[in-house]
DOPA-439932 format. One line per field, with one value per atom (N, C-alpha, C, O): z, y, x. Coordinates in nm, 3 decimals. Layout:
// DOPA-439932
up	[Z;...]
north	[Y;...]
east	[X;...]
This chain:
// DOPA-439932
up	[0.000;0.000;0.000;-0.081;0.091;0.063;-0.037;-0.093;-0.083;-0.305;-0.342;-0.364;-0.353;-0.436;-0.422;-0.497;-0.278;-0.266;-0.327;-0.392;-0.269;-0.304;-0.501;-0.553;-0.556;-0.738;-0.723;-0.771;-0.675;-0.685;-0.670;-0.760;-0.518;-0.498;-0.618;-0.657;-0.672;-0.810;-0.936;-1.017;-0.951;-1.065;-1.077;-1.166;-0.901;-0.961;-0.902;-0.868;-0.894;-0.848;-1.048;-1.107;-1.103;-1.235;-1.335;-1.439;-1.310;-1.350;-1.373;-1.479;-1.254;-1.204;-1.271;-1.314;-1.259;-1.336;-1.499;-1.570;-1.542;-1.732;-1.719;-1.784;-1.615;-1.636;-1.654;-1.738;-1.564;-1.551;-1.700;-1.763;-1.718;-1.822;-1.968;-2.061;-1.958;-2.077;-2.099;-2.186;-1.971;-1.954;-2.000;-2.078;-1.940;-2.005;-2.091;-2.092;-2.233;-2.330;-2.469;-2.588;-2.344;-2.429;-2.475;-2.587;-2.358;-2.296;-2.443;-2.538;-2.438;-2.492;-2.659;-2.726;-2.709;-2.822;-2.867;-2.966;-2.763;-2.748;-2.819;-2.902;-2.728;-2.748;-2.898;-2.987;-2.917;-3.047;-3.171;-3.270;-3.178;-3.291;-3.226;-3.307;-3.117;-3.176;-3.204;-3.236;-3.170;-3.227;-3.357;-3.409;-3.471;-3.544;-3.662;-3.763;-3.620;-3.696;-3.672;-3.747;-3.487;-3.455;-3.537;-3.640;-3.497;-3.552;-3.614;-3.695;-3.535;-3.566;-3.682;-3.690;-3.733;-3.836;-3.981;-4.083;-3.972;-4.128;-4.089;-4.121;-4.017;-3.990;-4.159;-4.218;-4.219;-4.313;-4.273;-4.279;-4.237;-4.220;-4.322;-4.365;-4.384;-4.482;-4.446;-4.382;-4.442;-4.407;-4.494;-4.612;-4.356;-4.448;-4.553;-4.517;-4.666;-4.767;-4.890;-5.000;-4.865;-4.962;-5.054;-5.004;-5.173;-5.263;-5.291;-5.307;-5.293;-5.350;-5.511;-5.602;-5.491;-5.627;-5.711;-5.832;-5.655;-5.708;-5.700;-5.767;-5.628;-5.644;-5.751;-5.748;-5.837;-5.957;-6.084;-6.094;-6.164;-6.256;-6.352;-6.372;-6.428;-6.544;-6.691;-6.757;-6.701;-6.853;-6.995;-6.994;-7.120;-7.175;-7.247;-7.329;-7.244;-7.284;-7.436;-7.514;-7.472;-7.610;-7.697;-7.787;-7.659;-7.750;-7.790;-7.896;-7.696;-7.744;-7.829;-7.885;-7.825;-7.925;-8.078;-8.158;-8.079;-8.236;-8.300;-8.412;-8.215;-8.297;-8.340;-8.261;-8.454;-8.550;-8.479;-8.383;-8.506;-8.451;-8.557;-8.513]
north	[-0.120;0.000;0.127;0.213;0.156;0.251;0.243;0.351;0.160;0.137;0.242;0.353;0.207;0.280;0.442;0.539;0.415;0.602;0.701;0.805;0.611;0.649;0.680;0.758;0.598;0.609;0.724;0.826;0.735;0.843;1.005;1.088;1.027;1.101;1.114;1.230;1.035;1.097;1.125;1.207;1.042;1.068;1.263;1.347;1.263;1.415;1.531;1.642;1.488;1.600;1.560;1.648;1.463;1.493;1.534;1.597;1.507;1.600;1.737;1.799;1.772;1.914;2.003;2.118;1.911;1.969;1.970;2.046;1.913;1.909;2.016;2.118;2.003;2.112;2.288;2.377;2.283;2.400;2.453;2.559;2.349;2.339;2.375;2.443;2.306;2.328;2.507;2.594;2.492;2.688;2.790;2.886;2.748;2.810;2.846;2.930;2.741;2.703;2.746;2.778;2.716;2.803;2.964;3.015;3.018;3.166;3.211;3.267;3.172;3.137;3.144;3.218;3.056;3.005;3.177;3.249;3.183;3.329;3.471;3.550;3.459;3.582;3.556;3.637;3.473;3.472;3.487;3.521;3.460;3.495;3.596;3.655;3.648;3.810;3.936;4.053;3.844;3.921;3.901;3.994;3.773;3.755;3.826;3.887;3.801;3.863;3.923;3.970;4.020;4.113;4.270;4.291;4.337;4.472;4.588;4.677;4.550;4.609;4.491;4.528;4.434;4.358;4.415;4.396;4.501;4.535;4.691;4.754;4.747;4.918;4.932;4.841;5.053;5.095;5.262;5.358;5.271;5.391;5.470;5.391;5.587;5.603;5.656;5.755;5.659;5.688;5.820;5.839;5.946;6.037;6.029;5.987;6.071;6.071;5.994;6.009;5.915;5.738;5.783;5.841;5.768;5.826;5.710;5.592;5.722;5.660;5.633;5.693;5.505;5.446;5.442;5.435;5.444;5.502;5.614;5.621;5.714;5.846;5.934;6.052;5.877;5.978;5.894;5.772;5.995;5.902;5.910;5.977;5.813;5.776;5.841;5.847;5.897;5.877;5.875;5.897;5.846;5.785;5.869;5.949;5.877;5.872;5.962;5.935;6.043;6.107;5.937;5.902;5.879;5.774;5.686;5.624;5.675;5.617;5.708;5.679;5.788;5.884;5.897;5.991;5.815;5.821;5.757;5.767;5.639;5.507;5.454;5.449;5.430;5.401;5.350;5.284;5.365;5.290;5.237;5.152]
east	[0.082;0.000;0.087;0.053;0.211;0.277;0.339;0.356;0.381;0.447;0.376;0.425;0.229;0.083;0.091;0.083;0.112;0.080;0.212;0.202;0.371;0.462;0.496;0.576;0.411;0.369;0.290;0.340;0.189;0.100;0.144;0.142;0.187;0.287;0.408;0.419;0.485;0.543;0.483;0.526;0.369;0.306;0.260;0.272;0.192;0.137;0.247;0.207;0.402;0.488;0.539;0.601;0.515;0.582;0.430;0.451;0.326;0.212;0.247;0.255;0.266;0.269;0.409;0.423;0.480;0.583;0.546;0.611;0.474;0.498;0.417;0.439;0.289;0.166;0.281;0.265;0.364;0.422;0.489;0.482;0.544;0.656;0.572;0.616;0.430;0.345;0.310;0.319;0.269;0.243;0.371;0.367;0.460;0.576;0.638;0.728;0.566;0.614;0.496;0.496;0.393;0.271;0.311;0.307;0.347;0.382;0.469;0.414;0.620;0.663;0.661;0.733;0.567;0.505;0.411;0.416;0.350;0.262;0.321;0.275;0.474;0.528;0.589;0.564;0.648;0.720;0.654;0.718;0.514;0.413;0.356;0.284;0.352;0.330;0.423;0.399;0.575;0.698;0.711;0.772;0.659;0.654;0.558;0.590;0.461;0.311;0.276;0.190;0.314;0.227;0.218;0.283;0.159;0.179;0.265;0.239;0.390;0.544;0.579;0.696;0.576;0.648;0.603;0.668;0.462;0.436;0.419;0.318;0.523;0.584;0.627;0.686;0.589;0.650;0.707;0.630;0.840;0.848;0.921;1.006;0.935;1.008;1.135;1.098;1.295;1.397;1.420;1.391;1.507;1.469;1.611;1.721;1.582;1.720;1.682;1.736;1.591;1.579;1.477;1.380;1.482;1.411;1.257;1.290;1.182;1.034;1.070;1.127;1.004;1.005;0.910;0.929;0.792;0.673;0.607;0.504;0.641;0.573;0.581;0.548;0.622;0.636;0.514;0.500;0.442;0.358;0.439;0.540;0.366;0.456;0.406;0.302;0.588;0.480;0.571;0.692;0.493;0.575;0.712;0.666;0.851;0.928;0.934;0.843;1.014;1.049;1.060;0.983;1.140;1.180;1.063;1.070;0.935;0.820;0.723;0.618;0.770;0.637;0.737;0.743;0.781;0.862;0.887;0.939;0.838;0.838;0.656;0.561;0.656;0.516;0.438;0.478;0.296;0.243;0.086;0.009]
């Protein structure tokens, strides 16, 4: 009978430990996808100096208005 209890007694001090270990790891798991995906990852800020690549419209070229069409 003390065997039994002495199993039992380890079973829920190593329960208790994975339970901890799971939370931890959840936590964990938590922070890294919202360091990943959260809100700061799709920041577009513009640096000052760096020229835009699209703000200018387009348009067509001397060399295209001279060729046939």
């Amino acid at each position: 009978m003390d065997e039994l209890l002495e199993i039992i007694k380890k079973q829920a001090a190593t329960n208790q430990s994975l339970t901890e270990e799971n939370f931890l790891l959840r936590e964990q798991v938590a922070y890294l996808t919202q360091k990943l995906y959260g809100k700061s990852s799709e920041k577009n800020t513009v640096q000052s100096g760096q020229m835009s690549l699209f703000e200018e419209e387009e348009t067509p070229s001397q060399e295209d208005s001279d060729l046939p069409r």
